[in-house]
C-alpha positions as CSV (number, residue, x, y, z in Angstrom):
1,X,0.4,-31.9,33.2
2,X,-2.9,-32.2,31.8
3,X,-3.1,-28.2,31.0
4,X,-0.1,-29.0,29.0
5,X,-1.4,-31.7,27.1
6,X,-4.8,-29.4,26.3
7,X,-2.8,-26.5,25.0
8,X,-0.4,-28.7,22.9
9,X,-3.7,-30.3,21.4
10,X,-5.2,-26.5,20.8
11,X,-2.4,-25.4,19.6
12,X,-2.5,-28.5,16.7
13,X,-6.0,-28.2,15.9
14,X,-6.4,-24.9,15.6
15,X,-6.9,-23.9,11.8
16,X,-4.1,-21.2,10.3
17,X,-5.8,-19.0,8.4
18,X,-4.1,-17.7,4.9
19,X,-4.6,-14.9,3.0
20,X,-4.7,-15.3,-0.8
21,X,-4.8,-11.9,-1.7
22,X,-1.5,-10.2,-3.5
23,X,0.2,-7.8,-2.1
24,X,1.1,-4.7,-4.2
25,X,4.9,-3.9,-4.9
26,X,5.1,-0.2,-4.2
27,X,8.1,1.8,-4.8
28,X,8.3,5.1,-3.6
29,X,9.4,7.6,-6.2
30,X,12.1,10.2,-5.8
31,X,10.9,13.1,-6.7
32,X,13.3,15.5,-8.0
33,X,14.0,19.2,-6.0
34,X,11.0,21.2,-6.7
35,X,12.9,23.6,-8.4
36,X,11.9,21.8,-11.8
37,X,8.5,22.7,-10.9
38,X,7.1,26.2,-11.5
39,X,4.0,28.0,-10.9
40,X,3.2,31.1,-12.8
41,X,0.7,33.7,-11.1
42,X,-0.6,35.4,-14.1
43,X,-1.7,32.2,-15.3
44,X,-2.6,30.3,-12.2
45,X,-0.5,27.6,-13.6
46,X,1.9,24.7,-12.3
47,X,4.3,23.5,-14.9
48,X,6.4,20.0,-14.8
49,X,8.1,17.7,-16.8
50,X,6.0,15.1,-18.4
51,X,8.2,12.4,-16.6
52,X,7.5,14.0,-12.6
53,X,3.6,14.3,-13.8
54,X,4.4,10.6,-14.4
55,X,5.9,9.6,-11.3
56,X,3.0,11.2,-9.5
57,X,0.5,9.8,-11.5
58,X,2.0,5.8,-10.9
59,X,2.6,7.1,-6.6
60,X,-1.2,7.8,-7.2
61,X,-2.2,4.3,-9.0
62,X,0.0,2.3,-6.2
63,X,-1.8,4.5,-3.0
64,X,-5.0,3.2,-4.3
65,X,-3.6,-0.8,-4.8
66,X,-2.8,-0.4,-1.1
67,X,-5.9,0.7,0.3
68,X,-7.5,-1.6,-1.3
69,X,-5.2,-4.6,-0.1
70,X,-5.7,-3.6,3.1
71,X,-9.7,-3.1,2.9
72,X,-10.1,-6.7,1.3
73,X,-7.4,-7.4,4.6
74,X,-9.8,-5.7,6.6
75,X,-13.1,-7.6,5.3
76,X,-11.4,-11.0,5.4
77,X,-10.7,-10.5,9.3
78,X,-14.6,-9.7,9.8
């Protein structure tokens, strides 16, 4: 009975910690077949629609929100 009565009481007292950090929305893009993208050998060159260079450059931008969520995650739990 009295082990009871300690763990309710622990259980009250104990502080929840919150975290006030936002998280990043991150869709995943759908990248077209990769037929749209060609590479030319004389050149050494890749070419791609402006709009797929986009979508990789905004995948790119919303990878780095994430790790850094989760590295200010990480330093809050230290």
């Amino acid at each position: 009975m009295i082990i009871l009565i300690i763990l309710i009481t622990a259980c009250k007292t104990t502080p929840k910690i919150e975290y006030i950090i936002s998280t990043p929305d991150v869709v995943f893009p759908v990248f077209p077949p990769p037929d749209c993208v060609t590479y030319d050998e004389k050149t050494d060159l890749v070419s791609m629609p402006l709009w797929y260079w986009q979508k990789i450059a905004e995948y790119k931008i919303d990878i780095d929100a994430i790790k850094k969520y989760l590295s200010q995650l990480k330093a809050a739990n230290k």
